[in-house]
GUZA-642603 format. One record per residue: x, z, y of N, C-alpha, C in turn; residue in one letter. Coordinates in nm, 3 decimals, always signed. Atoms other than C-alpha are relative to their C-alpha. Layout:
BEGIN
  n.east    n.up n.north ca.east   ca.up ca.north  c.east    c.up c.north residuo
       X       Z       Y       X       Z        Y       X       Z       Y       a
...
***
This chain:
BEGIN
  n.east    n.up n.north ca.east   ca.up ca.north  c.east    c.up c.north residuo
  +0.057  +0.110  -0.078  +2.519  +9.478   +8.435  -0.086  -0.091  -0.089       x
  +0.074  +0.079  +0.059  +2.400  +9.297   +8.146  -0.111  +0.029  -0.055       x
  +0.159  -0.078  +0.052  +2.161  +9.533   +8.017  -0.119  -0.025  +0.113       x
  +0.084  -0.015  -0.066  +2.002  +9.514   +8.380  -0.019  -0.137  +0.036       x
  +0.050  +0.121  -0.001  +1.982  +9.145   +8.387  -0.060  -0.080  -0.113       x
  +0.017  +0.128  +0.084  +1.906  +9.019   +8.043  -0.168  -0.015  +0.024       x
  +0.092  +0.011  -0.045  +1.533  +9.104   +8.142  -0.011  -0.154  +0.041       x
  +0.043  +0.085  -0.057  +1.505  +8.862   +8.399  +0.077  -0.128  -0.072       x
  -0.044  +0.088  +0.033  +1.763  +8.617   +8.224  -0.106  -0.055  -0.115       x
  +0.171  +0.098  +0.094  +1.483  +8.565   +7.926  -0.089  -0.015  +0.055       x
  +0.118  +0.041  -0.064  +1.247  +8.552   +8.159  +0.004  -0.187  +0.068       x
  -0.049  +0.118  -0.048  +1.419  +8.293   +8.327  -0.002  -0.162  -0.120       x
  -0.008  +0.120  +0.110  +1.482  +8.066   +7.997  -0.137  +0.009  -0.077       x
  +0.151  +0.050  +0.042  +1.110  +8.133   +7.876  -0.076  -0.110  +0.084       x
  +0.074  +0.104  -0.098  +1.022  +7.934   +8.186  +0.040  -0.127  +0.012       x
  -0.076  +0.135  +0.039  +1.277  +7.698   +8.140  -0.093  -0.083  -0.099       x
  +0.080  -0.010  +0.086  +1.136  +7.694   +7.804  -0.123  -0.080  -0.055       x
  +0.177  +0.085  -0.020  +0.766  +7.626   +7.910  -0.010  -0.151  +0.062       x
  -0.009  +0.153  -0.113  +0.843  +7.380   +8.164  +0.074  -0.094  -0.080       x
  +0.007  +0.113  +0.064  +1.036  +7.189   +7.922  -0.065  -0.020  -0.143       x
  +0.120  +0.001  +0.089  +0.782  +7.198   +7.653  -0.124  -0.049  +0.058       x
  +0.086  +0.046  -0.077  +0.552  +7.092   +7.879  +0.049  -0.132  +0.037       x
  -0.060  +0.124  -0.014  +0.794  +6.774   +7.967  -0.044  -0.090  -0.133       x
  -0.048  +0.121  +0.133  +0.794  +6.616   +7.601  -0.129  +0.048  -0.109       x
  +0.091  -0.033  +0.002  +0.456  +6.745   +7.531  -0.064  -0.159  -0.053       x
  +0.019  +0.126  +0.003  +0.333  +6.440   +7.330  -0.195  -0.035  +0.006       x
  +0.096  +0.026  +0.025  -0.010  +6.378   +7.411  -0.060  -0.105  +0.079       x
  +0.121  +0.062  -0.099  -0.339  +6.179   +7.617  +0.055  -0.153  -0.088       x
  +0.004  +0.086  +0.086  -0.321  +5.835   +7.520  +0.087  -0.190  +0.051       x
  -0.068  +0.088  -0.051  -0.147  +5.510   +7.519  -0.026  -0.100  -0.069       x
  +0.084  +0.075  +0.017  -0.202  +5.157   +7.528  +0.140  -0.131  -0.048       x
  -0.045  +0.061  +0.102  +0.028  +4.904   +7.283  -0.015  -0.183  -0.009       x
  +0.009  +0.127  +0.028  +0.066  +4.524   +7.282  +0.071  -0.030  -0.134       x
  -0.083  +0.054  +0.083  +0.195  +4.392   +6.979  -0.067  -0.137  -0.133       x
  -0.024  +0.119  +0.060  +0.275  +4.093   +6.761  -0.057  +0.006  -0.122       x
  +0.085  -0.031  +0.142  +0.017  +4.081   +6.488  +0.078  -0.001  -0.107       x
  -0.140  -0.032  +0.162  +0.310  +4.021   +6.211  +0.037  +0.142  +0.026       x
  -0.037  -0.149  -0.017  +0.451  +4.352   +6.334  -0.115  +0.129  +0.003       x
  +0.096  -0.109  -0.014  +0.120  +4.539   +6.354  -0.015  +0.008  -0.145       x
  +0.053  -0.016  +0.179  +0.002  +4.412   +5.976  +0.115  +0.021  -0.045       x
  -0.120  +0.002  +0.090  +0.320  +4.435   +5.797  +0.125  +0.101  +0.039       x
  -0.092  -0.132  -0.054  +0.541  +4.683   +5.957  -0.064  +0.131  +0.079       x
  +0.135  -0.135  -0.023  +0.300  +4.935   +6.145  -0.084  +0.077  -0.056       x
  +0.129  -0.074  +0.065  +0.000  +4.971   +5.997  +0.018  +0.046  -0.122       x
  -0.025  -0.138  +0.125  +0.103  +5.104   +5.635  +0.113  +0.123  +0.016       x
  -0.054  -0.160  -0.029  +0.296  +5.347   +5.841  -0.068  +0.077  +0.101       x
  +0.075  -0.038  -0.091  +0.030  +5.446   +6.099  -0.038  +0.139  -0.045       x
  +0.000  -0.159  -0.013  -0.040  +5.742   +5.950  +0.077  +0.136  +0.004       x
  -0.126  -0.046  -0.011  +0.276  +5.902   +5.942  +0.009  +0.068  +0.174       x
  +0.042  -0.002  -0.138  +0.224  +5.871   +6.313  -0.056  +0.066  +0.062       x
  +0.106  -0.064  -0.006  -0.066  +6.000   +6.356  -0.001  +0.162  -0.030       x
  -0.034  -0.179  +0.011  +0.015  +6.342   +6.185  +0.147  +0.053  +0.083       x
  -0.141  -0.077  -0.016  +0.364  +6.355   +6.373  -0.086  +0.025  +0.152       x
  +0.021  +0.032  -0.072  +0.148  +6.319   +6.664  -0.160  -0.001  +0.043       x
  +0.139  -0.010  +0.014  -0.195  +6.449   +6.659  -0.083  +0.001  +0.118       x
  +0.037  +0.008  -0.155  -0.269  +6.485   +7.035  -0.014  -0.179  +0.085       x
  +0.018  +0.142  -0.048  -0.221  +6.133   +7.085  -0.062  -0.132  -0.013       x
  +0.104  +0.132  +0.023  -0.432  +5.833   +7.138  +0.014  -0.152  -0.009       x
  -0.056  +0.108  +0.026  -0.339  +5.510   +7.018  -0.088  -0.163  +0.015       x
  +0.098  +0.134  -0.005  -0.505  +5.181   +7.135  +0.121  -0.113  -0.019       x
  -0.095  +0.140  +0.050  -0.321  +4.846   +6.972  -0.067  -0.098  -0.009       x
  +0.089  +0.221  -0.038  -0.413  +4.486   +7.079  +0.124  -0.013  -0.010       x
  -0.101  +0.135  +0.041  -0.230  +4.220   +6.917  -0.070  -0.118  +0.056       x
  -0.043  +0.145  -0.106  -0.144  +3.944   +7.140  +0.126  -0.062  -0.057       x
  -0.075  +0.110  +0.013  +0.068  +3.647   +7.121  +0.100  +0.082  +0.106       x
  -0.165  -0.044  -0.046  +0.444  +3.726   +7.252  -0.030  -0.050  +0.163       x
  -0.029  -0.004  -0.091  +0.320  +3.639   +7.569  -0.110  +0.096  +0.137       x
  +0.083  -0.061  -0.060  +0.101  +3.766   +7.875  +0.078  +0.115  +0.113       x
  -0.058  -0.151  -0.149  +0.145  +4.070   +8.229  -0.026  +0.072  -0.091       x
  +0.044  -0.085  +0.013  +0.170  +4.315   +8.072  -0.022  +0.152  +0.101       x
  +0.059  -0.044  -0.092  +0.132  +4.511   +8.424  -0.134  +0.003  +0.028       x
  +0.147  +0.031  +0.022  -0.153  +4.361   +8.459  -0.133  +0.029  -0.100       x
  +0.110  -0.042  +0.064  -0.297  +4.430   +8.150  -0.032  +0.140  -0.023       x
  +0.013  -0.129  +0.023  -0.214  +4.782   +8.162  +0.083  +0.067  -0.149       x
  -0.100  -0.031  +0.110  +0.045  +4.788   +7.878  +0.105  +0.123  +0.021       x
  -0.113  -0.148  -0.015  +0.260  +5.132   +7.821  +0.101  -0.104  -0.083       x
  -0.146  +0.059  +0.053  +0.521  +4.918   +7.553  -0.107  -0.115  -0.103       x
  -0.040  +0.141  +0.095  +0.548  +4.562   +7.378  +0.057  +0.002  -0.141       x
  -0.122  -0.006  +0.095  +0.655  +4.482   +7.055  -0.077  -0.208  -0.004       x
  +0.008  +0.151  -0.028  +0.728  +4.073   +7.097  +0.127  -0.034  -0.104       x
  -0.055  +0.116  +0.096  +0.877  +3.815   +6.848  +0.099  -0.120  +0.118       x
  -0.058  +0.120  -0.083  +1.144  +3.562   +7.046  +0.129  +0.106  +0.136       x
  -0.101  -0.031  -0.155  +1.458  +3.570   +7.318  -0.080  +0.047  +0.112       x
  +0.097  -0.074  -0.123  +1.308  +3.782   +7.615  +0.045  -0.063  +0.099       x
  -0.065  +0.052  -0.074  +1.365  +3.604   +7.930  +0.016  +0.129  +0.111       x
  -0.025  -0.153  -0.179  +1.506  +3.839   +8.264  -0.082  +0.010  +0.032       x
  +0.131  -0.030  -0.090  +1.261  +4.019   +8.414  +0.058  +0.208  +0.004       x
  -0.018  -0.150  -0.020  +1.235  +4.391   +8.559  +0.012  +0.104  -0.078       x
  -0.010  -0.102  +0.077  +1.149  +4.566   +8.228  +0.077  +0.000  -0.080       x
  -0.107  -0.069  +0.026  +1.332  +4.757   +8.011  -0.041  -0.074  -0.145       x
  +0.018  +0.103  +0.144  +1.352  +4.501   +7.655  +0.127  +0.085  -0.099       x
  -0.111  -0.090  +0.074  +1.557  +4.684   +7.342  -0.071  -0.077  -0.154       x
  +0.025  +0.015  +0.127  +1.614  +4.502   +7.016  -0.006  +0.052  -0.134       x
  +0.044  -0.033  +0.060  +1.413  +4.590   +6.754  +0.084  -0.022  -0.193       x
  -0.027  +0.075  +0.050  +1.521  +4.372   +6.437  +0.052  -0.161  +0.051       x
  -0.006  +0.150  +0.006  +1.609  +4.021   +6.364  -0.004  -0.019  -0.156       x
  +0.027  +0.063  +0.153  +1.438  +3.844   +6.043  +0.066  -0.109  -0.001       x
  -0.067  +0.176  +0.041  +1.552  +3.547   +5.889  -0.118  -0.092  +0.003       x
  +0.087  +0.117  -0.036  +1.382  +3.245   +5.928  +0.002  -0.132  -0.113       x
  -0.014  +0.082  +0.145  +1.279  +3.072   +5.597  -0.083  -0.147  -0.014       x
  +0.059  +0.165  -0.007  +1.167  +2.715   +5.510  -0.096  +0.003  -0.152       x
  +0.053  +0.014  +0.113  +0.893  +2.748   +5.221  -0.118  -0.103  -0.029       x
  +0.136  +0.088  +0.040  +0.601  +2.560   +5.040  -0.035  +0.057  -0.137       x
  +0.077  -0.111  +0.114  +0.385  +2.684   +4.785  +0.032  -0.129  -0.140       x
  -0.008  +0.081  +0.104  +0.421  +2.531   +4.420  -0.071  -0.109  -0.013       x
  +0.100  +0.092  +0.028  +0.153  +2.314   +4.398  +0.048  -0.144  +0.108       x
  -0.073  +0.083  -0.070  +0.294  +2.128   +4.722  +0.114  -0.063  -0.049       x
  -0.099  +0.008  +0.035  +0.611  +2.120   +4.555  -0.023  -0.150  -0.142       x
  +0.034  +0.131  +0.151  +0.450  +1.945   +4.208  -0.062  -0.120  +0.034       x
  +0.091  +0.131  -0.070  +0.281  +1.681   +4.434  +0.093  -0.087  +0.039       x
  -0.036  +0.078  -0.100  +0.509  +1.561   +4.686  +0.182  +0.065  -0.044       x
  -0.174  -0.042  +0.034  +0.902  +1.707   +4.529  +0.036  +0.053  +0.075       x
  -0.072  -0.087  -0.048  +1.129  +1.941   +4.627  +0.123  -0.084  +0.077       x
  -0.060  +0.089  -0.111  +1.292  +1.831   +4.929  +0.184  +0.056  -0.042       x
  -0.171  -0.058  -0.003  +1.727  +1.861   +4.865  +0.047  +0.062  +0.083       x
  -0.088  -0.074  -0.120  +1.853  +1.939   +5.186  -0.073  -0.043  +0.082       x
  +0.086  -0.027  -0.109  +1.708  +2.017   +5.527  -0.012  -0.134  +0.069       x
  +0.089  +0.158  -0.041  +1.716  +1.638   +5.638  -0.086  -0.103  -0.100       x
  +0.111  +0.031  +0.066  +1.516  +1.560   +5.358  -0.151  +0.045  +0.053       x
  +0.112  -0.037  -0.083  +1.240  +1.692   +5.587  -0.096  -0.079  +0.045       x
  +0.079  +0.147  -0.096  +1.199  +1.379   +5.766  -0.110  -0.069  -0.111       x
  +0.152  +0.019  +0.080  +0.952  +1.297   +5.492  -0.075  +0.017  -0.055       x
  +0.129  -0.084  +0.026  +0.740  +1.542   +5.423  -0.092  +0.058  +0.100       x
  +0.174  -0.009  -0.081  +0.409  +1.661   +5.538  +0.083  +0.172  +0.093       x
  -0.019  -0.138  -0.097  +0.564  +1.991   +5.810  -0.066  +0.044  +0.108       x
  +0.047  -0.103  -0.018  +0.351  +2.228   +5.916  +0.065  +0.062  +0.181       x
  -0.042  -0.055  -0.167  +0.419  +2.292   +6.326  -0.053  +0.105  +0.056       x
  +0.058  -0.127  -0.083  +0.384  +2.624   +6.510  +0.042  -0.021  +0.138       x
  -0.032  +0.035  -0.161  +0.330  +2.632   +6.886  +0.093  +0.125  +0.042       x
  -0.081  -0.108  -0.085  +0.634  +2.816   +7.057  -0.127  +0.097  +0.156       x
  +0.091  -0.017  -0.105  +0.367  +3.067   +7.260  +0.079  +0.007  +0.157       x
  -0.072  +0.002  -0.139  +0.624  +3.089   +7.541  +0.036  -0.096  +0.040       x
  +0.028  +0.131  -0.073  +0.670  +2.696   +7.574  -0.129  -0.066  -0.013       x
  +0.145  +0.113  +0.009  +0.366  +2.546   +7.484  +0.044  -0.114  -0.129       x
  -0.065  +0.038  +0.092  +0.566  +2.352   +7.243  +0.024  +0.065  -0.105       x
  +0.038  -0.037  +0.103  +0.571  +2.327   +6.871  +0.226  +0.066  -0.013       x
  -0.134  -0.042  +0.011  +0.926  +2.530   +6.770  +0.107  -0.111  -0.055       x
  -0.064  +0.080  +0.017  +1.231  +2.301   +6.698  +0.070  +0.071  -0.187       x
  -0.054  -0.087  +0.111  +1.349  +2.323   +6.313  +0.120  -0.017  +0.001       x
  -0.113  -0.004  -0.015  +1.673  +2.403   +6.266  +0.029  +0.118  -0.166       x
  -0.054  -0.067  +0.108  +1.915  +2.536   +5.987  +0.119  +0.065  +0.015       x
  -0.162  -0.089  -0.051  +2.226  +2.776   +6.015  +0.024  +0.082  -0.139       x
  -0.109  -0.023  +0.066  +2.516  +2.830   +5.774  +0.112  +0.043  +0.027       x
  -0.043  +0.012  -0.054  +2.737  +3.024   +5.874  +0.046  -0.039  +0.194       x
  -0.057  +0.107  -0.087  +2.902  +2.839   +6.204  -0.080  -0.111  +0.027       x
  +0.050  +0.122  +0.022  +2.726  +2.529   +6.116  -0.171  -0.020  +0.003       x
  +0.112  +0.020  -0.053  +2.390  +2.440   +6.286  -0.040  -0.123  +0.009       x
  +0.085  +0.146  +0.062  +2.142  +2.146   +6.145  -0.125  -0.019  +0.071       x
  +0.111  +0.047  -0.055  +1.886  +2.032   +6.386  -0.051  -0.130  -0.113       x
  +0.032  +0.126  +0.089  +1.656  +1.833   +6.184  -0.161  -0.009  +0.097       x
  +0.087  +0.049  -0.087  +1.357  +1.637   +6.379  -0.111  +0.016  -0.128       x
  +0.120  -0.027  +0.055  +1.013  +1.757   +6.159  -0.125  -0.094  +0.035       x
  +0.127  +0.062  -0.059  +0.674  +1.591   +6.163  -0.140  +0.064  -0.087       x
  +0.113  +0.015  +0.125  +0.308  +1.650   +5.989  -0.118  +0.011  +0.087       x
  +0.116  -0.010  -0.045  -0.061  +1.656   +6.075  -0.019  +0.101  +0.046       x
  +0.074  -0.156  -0.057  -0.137  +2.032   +6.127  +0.126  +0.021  +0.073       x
  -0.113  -0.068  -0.137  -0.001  +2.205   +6.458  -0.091  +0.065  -0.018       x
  +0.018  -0.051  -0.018  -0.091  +2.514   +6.477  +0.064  +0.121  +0.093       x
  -0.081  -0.086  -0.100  -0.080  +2.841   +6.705  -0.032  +0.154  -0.070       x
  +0.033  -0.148  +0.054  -0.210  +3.149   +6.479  +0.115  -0.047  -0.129       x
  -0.066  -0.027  +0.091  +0.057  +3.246   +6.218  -0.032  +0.010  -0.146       x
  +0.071  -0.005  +0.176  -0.233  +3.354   +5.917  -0.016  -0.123  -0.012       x
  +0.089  +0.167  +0.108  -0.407  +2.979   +5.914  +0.145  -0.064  -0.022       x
  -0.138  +0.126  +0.073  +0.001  +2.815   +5.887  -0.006  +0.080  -0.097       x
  -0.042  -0.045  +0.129  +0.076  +3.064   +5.641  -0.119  -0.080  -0.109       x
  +0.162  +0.022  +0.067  -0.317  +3.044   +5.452  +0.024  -0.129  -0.066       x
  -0.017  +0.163  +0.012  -0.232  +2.645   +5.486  +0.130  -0.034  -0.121       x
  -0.080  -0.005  +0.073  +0.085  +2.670   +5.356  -0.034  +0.009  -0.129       x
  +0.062  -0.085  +0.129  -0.011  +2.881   +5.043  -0.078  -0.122  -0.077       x
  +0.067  +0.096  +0.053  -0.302  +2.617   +4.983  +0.065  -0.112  -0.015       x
  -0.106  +0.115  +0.070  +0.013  +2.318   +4.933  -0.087  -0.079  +0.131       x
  +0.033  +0.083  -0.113  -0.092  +2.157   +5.302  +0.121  -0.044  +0.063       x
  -0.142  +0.035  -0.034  +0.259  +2.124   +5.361  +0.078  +0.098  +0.025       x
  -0.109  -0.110  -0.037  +0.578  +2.294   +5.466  +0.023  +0.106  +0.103       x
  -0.016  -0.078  -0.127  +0.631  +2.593   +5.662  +0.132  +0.061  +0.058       x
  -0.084  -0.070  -0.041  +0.884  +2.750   +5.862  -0.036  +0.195  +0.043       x
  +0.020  -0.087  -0.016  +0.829  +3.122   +5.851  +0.042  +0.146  -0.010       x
  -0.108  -0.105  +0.037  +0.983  +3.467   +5.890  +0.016  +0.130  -0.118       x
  -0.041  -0.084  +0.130  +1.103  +3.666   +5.623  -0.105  +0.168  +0.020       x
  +0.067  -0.156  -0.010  +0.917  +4.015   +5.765  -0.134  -0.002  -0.120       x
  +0.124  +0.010  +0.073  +0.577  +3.841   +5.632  -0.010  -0.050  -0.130       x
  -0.008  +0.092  +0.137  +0.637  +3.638   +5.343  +0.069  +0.064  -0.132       x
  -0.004  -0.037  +0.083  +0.834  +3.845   +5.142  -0.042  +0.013  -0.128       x
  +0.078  -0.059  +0.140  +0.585  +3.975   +4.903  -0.030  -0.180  -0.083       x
  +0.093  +0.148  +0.058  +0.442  +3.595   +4.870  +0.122  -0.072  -0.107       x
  -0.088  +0.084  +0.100  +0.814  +3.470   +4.743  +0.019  +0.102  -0.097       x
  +0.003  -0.086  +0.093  +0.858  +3.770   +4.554  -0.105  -0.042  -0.154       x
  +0.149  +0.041  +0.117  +0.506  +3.691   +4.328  +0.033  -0.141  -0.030       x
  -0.081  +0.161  +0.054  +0.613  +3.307   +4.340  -0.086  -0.092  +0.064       x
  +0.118  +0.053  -0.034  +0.318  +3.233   +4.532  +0.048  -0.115  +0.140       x
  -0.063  +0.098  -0.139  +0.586  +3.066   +4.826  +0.189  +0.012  -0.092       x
  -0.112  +0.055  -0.030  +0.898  +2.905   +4.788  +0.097  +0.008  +0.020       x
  -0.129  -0.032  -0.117  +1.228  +2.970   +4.965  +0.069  -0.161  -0.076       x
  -0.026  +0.135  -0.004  +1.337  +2.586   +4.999  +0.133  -0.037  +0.005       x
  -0.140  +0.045  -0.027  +1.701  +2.620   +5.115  +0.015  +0.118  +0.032       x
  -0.045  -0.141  +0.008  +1.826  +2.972   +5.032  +0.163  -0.027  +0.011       x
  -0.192  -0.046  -0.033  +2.209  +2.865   +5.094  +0.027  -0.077  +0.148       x
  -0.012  +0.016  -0.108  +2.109  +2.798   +5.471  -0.101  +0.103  +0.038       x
  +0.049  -0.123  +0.001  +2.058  +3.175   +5.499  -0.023  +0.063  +0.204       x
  -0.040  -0.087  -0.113  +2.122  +3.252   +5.886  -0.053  +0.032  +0.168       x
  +0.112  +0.031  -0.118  +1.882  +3.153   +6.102  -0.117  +0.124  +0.001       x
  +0.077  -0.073  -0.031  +1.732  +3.448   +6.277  -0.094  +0.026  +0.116       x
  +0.114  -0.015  -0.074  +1.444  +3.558   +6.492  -0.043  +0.115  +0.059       x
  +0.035  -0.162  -0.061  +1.452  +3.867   +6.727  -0.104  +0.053  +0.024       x
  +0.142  -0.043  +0.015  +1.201  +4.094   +6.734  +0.010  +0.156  +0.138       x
  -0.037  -0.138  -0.075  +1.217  +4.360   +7.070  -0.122  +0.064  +0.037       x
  +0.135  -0.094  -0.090  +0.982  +4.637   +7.234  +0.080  +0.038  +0.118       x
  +0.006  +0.060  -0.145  +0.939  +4.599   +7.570  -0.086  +0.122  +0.085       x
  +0.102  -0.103  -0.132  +0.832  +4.849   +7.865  +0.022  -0.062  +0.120       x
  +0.061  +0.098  -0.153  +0.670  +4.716   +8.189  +0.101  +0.047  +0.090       x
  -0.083  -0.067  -0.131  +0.923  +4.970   +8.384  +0.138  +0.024  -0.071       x
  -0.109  -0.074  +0.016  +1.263  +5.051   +8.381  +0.072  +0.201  +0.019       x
  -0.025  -0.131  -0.006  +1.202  +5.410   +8.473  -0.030  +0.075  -0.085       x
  +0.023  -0.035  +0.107  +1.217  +5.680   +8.276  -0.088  +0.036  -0.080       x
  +0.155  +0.020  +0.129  +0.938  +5.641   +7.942  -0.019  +0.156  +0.039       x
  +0.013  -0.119  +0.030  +0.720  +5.917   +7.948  +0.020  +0.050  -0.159       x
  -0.003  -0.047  +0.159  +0.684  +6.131   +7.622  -0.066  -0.114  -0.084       x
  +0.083  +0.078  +0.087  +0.418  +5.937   +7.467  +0.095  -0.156  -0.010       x
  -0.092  +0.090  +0.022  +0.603  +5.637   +7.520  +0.110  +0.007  -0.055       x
  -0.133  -0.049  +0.109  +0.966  +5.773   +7.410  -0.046  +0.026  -0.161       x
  +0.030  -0.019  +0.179  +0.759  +5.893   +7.059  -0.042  -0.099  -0.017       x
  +0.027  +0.122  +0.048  +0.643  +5.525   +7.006  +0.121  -0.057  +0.029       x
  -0.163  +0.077  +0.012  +0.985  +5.373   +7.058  +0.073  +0.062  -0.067       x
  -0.101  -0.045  +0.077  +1.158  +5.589   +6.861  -0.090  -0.042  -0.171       x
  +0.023  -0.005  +0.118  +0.887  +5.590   +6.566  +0.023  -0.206  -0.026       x
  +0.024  +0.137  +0.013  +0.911  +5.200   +6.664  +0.182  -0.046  -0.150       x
  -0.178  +0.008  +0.030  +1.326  +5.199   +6.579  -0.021  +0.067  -0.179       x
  +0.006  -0.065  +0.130  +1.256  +5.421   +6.264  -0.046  -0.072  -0.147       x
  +0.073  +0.080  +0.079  +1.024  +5.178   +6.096  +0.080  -0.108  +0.020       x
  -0.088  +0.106  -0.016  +1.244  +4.939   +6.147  +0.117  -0.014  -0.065       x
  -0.146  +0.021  +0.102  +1.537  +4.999   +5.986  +0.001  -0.054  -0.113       x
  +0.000  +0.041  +0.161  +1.671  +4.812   +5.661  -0.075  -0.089  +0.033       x
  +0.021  +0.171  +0.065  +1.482  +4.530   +5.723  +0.024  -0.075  +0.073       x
  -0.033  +0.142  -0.098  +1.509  +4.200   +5.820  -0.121  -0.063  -0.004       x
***
């Protein structure tokens, strides 16, 4: 009996086979919102990696601010900075960086090294606009358990991430900024870390699809290479 069926039984699982090879088939092209920190600094010196796992596929990436339809704009997946509020799509956390308090040396030799995080209240700080309130972010410190709202002030508000950093760097005052980007800068000595034993304050980082149904291919191979690149850091 088996001799006179295995015929049709491989026939049967070649088609299987095709048809699912044809399911997860990664190609045509797809369209990418993401959080310019995450594009420069975590993406793009792995984009090509990508690219060869994945040669059929077409990659368009606009960096936008953490907010915006992305229905509307025609977005296949997100990668957004901040708490996601409820909504229909399907949100999956990525990371969470730490959230550091620096100033560049030169700031430091001008105006002193502030002691502790309510020493704030009188220095020149550097404000970023929360893009999902409209409001500049609230600073805060976490130890542990133990959470330090401290009330900030200074001339520059800003809403792009390079000119605070840029500003920063040039000793324009203090910044609050996340560990993904700055790294290299405290590393070289070129930034700060202000209050390294109020380590705990973090900053989620998720990718986001417009639908809850199930990702096609192209989408599933950008969320997974998303998760991959991701690991190990903060």
């Amino acid at each position: 009996m088996y001799e006179l069926a295995a015929p049709h039984l491989s026939g049967i699982e070649e088609a299987a086979n095709a048809v699912s090879g044809a399911a997860v088939s990664v190609r045509g092209a797809l369209r990418v919102s993401l959080n310019p920190l995450f594009a420069r600094y975590v993406l793009a010196p792995r984009l090509i990696e990508f690219n060869d796992r994945y040669p059929d596929l077409d990659l368009a990436i606009l960096q936008y601010s953490d907010t915006g339809d992305l229905v509307a704009e025609g977005i296949d997946v997100a990668v957004r900075f901040g708490p996601q509020p409820p909504s229909s799509m399907s949100s999956r956390l990525l990371l969470s960086t730490r959230v550091l308090t620096v100033a560049s040396p030169s700031y430091l030799r001008k105006h002193g090294h502030p002691q502790t995080p309510t020493a704030l209240a009188e220095h020149d700080c550097i404000q970023y606009i929360d893009p999902q309130r409209g409001k500049p972010f609230p600073w805060e410190f976490h130890s542990g358990k133990k959470i330090v709202p401290v009330a900030t002030s200074g001339r520059l508000t800003m809403t792009d991430i390079d000119t605070m950093l840029n500003a920063c760097l040039a000793g324009a005052g203090i910044a609050q900024v996340l560990a993904l980007g700055v790294a290299h800068h405290i590393e070289s000595g070129a930034l700060v870390e202000l209050f390294p034993d109020w380590p705990d304050e973090k900053f989620p980082l998720h990718v986001i699809r417009p639908s809850r149904r199930l990702p096609s291919a192209a989408v599933e191979a950008f969320l997974g290479f998303c998760r991959e690149i991701c690991k190990g850091r903060i």
